[in-house]
Backbone bond lengths (Angstrom), bond angles and torsions (degrees), N, CA, C in turn:
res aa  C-N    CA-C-N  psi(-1)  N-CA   C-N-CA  omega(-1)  CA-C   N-CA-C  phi
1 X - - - 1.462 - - 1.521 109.35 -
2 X 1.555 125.71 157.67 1.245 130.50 -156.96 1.796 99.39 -93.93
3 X 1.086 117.96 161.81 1.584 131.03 179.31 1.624 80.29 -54.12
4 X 1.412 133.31 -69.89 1.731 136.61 -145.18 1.542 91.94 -57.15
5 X 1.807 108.77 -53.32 1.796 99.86 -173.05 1.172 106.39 -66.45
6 X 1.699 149.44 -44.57 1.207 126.71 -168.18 1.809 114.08 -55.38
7 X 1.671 99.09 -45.91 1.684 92.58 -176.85 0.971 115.90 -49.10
8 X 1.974 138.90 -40.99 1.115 155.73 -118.81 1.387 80.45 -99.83
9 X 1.466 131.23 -68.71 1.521 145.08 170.69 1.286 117.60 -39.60
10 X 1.301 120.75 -54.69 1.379 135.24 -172.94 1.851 90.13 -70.63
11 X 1.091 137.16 -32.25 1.895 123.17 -174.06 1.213 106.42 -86.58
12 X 1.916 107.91 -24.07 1.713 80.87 -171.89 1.472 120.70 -116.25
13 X 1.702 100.18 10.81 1.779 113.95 161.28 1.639 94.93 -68.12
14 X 1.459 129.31 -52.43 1.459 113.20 -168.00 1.641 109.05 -100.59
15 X 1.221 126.62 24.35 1.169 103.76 155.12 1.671 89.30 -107.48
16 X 1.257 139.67 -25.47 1.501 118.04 160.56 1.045 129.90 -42.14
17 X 1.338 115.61 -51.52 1.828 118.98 174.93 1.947 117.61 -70.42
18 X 1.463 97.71 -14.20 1.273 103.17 166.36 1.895 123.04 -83.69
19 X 1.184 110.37 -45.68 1.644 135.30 177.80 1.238 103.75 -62.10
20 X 1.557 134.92 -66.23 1.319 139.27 159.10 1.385 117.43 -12.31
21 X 1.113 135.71 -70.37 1.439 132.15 -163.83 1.424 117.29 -78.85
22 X 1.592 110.28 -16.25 1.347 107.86 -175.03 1.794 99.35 -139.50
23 X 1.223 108.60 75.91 1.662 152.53 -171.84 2.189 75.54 -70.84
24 X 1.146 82.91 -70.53 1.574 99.94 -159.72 1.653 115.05 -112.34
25 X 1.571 119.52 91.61 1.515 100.41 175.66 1.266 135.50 -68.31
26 X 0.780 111.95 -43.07 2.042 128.41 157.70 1.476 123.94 -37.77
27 X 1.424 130.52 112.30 1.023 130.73 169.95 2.030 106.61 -60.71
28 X 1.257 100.04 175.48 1.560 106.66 -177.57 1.575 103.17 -93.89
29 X 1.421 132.47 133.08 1.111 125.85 -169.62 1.957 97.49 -129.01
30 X 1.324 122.59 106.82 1.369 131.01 157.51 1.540 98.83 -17.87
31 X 1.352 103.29 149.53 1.561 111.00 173.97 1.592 100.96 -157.54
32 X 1.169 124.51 -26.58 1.399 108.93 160.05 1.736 100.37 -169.68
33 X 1.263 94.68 156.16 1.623 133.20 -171.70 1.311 127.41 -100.51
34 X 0.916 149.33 114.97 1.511 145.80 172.09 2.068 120.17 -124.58
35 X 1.297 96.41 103.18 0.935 121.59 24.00 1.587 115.97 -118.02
36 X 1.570 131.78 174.93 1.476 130.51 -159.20 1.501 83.66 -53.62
37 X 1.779 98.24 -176.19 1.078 131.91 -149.80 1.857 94.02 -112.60
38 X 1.785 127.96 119.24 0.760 113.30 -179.58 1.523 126.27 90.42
39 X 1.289 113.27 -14.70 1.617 124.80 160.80 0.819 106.92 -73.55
40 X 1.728 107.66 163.92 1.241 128.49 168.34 1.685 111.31 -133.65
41 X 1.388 82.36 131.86 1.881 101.89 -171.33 1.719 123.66 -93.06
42 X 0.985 80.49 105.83 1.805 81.26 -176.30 1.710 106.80 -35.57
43 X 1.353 126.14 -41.94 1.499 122.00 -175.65 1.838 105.08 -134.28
44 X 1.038 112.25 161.35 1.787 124.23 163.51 1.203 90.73 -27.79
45 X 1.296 114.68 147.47 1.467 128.30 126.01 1.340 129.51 -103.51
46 X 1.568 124.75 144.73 1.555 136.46 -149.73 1.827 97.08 -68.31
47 X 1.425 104.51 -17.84 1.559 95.59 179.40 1.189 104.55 -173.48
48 X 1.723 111.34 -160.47 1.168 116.03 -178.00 1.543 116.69 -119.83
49 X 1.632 149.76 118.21 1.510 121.84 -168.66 1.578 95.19 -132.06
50 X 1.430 114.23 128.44 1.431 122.68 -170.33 1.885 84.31 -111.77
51 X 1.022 138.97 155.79 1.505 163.99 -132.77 1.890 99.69 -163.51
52 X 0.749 126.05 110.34 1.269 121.95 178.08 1.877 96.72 -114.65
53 X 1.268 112.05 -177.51 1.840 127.80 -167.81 1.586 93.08 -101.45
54 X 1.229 120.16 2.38 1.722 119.33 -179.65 1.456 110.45 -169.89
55 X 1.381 115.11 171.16 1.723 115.57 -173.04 1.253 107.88 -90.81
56 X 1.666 100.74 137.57 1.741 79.48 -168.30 1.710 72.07 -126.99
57 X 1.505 108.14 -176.46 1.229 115.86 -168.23 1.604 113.97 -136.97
58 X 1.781 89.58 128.38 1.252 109.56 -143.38 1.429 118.07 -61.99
59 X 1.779 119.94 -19.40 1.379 115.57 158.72 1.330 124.74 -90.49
60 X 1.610 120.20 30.57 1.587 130.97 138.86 1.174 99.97 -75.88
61 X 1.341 148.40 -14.18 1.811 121.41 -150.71 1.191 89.04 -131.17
62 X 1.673 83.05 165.81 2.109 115.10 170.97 1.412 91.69 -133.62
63 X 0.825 89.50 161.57 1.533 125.40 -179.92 1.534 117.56 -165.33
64 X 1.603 111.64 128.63 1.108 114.90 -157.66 1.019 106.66 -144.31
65 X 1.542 129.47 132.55 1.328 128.60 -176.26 1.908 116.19 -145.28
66 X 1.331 96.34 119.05 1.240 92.74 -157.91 1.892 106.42 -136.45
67 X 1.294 115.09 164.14 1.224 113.41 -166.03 1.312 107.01 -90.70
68 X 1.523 119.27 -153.58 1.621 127.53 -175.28 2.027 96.64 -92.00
69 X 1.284 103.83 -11.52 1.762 94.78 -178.00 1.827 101.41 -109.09
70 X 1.611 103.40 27.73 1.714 111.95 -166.43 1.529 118.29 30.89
71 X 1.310 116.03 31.68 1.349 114.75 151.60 1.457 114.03 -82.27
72 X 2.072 94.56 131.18 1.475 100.71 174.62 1.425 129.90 -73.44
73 X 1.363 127.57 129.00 1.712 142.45 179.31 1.262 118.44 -82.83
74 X 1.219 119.40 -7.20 1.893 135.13 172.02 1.435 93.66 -55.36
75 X 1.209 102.57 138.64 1.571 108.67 157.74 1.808 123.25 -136.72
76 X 1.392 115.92 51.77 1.320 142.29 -137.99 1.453 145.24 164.90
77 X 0.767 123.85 173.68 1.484 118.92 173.08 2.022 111.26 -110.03
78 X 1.330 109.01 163.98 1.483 103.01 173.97 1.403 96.58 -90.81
79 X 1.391 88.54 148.23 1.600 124.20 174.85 1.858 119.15 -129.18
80 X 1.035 95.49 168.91 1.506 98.26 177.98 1.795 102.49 -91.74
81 X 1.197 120.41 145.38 1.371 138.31 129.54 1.264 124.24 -18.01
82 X 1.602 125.62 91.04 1.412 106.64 176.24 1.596 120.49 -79.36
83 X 1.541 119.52 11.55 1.250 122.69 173.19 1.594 121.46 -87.24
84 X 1.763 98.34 -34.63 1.406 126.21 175.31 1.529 119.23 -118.01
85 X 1.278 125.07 118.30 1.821 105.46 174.01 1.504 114.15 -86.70
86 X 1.558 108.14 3.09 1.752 110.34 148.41 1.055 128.64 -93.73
87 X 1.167 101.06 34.63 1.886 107.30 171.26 0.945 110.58 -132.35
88 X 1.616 118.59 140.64 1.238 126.27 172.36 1.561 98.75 -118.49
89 X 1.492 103.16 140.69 1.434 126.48 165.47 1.285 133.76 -85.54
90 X 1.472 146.06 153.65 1.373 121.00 148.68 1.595 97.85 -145.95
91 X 0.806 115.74 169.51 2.119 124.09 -162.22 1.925 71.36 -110.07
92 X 1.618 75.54 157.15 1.596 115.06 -179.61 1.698 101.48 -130.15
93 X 1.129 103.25 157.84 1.156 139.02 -171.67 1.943 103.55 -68.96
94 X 1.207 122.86 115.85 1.670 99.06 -166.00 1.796 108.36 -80.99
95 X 1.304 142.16 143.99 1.208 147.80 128.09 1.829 78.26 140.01
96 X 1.128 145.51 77.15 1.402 107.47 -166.77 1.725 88.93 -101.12
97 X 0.979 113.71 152.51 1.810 126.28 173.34 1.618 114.03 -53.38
98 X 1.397 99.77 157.54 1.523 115.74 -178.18 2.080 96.07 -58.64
99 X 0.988 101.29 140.00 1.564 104.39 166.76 1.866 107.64 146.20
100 X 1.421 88.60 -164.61 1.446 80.24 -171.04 1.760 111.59 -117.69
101 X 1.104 111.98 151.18 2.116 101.24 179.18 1.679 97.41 -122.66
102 X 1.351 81.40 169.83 1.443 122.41 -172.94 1.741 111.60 -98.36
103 X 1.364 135.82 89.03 1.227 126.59 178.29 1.743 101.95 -95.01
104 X 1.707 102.61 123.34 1.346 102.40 -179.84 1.857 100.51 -125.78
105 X 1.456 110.18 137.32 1.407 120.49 -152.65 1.504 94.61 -124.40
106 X 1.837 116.83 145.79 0.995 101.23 167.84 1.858 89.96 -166.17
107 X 1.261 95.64 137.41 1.799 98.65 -169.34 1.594 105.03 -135.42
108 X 1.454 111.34 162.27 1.487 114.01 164.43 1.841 101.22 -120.15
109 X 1.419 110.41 137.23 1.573 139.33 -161.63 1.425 71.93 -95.25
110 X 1.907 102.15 145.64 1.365 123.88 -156.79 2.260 82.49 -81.52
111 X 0.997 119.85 -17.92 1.277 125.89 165.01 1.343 123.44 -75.87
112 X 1.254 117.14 31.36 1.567 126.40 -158.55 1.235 146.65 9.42
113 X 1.679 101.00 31.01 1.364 102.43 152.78 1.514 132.68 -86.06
114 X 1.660 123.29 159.65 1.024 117.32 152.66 1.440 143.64 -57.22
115 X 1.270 163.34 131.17 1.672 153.96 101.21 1.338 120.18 -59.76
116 X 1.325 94.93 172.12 1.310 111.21 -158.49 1.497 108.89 173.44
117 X 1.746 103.64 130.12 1.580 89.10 167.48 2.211 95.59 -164.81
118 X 0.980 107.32 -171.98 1.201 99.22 -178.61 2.008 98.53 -155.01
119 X 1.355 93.02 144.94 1.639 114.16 164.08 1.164 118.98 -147.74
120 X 1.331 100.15 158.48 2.068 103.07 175.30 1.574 116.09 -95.14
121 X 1.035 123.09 178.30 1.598 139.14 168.31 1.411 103.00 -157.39
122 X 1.932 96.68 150.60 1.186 95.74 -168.01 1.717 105.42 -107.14
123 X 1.236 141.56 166.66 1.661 126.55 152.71 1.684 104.08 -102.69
124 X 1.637 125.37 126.98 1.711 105.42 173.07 1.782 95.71 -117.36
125 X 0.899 86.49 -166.85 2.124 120.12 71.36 1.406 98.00 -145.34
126 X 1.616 141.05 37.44 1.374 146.14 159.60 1.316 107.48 -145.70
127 X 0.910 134.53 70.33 1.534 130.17 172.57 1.466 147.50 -85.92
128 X 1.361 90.20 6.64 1.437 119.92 -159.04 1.443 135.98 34.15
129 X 0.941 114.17 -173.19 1.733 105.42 -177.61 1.283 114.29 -81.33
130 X 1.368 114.65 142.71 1.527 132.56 -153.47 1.150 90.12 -66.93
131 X 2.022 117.41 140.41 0.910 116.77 151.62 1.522 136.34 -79.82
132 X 1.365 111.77 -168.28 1.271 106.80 178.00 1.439 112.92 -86.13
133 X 1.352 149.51 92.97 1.306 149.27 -157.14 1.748 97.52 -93.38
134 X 1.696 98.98 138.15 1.598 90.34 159.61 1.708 108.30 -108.67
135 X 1.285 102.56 147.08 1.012 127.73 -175.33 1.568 126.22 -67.40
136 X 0.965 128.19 68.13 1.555 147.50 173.02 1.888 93.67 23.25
137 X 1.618 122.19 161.47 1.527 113.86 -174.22 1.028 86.01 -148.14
138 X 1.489 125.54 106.30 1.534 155.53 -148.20 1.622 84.49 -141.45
139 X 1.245 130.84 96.15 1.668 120.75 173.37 1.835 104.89 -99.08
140 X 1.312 130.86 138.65 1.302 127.17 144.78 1.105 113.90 -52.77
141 X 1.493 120.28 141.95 1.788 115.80 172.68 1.060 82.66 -119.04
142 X 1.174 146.58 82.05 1.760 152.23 143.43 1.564 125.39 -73.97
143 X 1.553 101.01 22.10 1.791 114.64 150.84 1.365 98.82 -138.91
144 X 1.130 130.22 59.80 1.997 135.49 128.72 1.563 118.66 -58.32
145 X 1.212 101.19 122.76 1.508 82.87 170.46 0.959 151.47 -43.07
146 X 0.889 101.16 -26.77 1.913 119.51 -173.77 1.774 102.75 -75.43
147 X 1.367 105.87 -34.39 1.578 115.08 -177.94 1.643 96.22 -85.58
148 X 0.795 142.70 -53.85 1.429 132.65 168.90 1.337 113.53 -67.09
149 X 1.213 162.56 -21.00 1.304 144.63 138.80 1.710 111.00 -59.60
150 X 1.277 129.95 -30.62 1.416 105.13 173.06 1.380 122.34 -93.00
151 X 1.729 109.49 4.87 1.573 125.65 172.68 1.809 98.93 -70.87
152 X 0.948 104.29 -42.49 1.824 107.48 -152.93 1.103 80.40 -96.62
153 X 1.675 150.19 -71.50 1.530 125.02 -177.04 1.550 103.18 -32.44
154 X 1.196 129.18 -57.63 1.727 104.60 -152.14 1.984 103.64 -79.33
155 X 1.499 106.30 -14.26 1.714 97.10 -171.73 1.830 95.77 -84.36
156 X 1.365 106.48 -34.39 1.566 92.56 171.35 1.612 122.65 -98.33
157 X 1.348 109.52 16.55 1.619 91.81 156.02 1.410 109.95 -86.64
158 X 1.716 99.05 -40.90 1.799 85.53 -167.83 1.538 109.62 -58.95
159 X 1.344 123.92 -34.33 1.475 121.49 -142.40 2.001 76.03 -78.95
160 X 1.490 141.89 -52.06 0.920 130.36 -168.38 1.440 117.91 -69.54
161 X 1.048 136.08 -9.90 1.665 136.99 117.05 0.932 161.19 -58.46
162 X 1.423 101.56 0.84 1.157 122.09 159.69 1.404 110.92 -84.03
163 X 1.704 119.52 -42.66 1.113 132.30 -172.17 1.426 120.12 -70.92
164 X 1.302 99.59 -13.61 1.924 107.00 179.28 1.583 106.07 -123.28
165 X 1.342 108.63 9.02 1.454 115.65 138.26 1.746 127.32 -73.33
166 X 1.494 89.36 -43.45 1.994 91.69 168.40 1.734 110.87 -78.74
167 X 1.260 104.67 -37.80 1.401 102.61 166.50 1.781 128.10 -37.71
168 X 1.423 91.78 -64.63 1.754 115.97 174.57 1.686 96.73 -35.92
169 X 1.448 96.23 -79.24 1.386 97.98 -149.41 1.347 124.67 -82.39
170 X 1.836 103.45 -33.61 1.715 105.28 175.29 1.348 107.09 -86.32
171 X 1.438 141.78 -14.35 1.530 132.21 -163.12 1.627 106.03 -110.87
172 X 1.637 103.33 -69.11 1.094 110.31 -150.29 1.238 103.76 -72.37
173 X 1.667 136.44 -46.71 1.317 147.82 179.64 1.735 111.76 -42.15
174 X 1.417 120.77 -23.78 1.552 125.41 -147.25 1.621 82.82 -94.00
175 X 1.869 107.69 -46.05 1.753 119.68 -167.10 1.443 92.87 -49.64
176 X 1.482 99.62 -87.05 1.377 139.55 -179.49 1.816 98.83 4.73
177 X 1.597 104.98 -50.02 1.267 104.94 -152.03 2.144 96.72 -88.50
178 X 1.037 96.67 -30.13 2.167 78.62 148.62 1.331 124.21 -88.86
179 X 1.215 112.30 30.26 1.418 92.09 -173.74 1.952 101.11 -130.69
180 X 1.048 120.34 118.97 1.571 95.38 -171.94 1.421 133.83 -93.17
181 X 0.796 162.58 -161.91 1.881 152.97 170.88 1.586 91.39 83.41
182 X 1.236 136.20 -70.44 1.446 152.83 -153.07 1.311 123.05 -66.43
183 X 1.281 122.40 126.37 1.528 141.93 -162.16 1.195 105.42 -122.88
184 X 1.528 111.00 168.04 1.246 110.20 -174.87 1.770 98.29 -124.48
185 X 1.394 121.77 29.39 1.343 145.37 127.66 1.710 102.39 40.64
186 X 2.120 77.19 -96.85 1.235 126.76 -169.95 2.012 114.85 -68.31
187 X 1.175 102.00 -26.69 1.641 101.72 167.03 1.175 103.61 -76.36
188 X 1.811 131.54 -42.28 1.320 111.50 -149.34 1.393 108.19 -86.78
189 X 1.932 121.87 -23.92 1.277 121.44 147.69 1.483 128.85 -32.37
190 X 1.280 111.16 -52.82 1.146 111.46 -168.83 1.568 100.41 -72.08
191 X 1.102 129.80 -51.46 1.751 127.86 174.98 1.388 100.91 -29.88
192 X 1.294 117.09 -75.85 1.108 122.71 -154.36 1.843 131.25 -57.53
193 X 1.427 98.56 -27.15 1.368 136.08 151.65 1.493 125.64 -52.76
194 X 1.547 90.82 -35.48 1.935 102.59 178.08 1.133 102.96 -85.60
195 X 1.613 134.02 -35.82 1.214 148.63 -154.51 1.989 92.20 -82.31
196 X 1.367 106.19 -68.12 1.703 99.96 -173.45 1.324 104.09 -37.94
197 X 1.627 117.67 -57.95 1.391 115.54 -142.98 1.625 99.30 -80.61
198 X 1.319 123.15 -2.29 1.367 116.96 174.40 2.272 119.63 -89.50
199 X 1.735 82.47 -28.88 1.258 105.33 165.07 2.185 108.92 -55.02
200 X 1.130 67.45 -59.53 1.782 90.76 176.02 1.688 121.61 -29.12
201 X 1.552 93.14 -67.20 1.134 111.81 170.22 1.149 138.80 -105.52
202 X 1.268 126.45 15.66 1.151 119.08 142.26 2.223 129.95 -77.62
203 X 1.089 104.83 -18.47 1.907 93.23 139.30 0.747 172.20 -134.44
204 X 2.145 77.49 48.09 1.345 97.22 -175.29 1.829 102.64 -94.04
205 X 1.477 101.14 -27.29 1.456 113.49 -168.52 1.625 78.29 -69.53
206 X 1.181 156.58 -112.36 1.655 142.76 169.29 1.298 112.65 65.99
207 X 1.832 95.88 -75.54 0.940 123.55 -141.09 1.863 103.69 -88.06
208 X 1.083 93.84 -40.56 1.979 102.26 166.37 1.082 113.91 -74.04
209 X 1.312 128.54 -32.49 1.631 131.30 -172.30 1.657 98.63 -79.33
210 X 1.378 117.40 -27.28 1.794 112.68 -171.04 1.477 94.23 -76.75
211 X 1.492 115.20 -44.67 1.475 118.06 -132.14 1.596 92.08 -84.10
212 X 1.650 118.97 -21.70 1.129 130.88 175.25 1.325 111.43 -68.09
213 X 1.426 133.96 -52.13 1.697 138.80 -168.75 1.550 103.16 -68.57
214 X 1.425 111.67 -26.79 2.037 114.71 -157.37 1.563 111.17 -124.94
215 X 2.041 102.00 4.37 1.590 84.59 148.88 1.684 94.80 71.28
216 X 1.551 136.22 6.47 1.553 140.08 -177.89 1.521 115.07 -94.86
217 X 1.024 132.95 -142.85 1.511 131.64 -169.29 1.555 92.02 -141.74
218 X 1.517 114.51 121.02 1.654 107.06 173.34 1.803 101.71 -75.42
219 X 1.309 135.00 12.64 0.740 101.31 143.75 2.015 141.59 -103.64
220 X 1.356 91.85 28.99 1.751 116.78 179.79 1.250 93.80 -86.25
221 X 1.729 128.37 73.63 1.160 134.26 171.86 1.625 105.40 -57.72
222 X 1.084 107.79 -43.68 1.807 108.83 -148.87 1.988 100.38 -73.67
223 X 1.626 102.90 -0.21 1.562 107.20 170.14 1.222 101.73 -66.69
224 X 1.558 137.17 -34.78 1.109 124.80 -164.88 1.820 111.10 -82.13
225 X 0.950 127.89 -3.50 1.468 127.92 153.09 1.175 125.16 23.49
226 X 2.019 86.07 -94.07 1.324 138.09 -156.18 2.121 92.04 -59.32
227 X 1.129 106.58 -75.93 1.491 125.88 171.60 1.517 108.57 -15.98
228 X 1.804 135.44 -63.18 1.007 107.82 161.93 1.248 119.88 -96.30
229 X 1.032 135.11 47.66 1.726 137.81 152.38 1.036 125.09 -80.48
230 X 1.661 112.44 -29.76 1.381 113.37 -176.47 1.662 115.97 -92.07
């Protein structure tokens, strides 16, 4: 292959393994609630719809809604909004009693982080003063092994392809060329090798880090979709 095709190859294995992981820099930030946070509703409402600043995807999230005896009132799974694709929905329980609930939220940012946050609402017209609710204990395990061995495969393939990208072209190519018998063979193997396995792993590490925040099955590949679409 020519000096022009290796560079051509060599920019767009590492700007792939670079572009890939950060699809999306911005975490997802709530922007409004329905119903708000801390009202009180003359009657039930048919559900719950949180509005986030971007689309997040609805088998990353929980949503949880629960009373003063933390029994859950969901009757469903979350869905998207067909009015908004930044909204997520979830059905409620119909007639629910005067009192107050617990909305507990928890999403993965098309950049694969977690959020999460929680507020109450009340139903009256007597509801008394809010109790003290505990807050549902949904933990990330984002040091599993499996998520830390496919974290450090993908930060040290790219970074070691990157490095035998400067190798290739600014070091070894300049020697190479006083020296005779000697190829650069064996660097461009090795690039290319750094390049798959960084390709590789970056969705697979994805794929443990989602399946870890949303409580899913790492093997529900086709969740990861959404992640490079955006």
């Amino acid at each position: 292959m020519s000096r022009r095709g290796w560079i051509g190859l060599a920019l767009a294995a590492v700007a792939a393994c670079l572009v890939l992981p950060s699809a999306a820099s911005a975490h997802a930030y709530l922007v409004k609630t329905v119903p708000a946070a801390s009202v009180v509703l003359p009657s039930p409402p048919p559900n719950i719809q949180l509005t986030y600043d971007e689309a997040v995807e609805p088998r990353f999230a929980i949503i949880s809604v629960t009373n003063v005896g933390a029994q859950q009132e969901t009757t469903g799974p979350v869905q998207r909004s067909p009015s908004n694709p930044d909204t997520l929905v979830v059905p409620l329980r119909a007639h629910l009693p005067e009192g107050w609930y617990l909305i507990y939220w928890r999403a993965i940012s098309v950049d694969g982080h977690p959020v999460q946050g929680a507020f109450t609402y009340a139903i009256g017209p007597n509801p008394g003063p809010p109790p003290q609710f505990k807050v549902p204990s949904i933990s990330a395990t984002a040091t599993t092994p499996q998520l830390l061995i496919a974290r450090w495969a993908m930060f040290l393939s790219v970074m070691v392809a990157i490095g035998l990208l400067v190798l290739r072209l600014l070091v070894a190519r300049p020697l190479i060329r006083r020296v005779q018998g000697v190829s650069l063979r064996a660097v461009s193997i090795a690039f290319v090798i750094a390049s798959v396995v960084g390709l590789v792993a970056i969705p697979v590490y994805l794929d443990f880090s989602t399946a870890n925040d949303t409580l899913r099955s790492v093997f529900d590949v086709g969740a990861l979709v959404p992640l490079f679409r955006a």
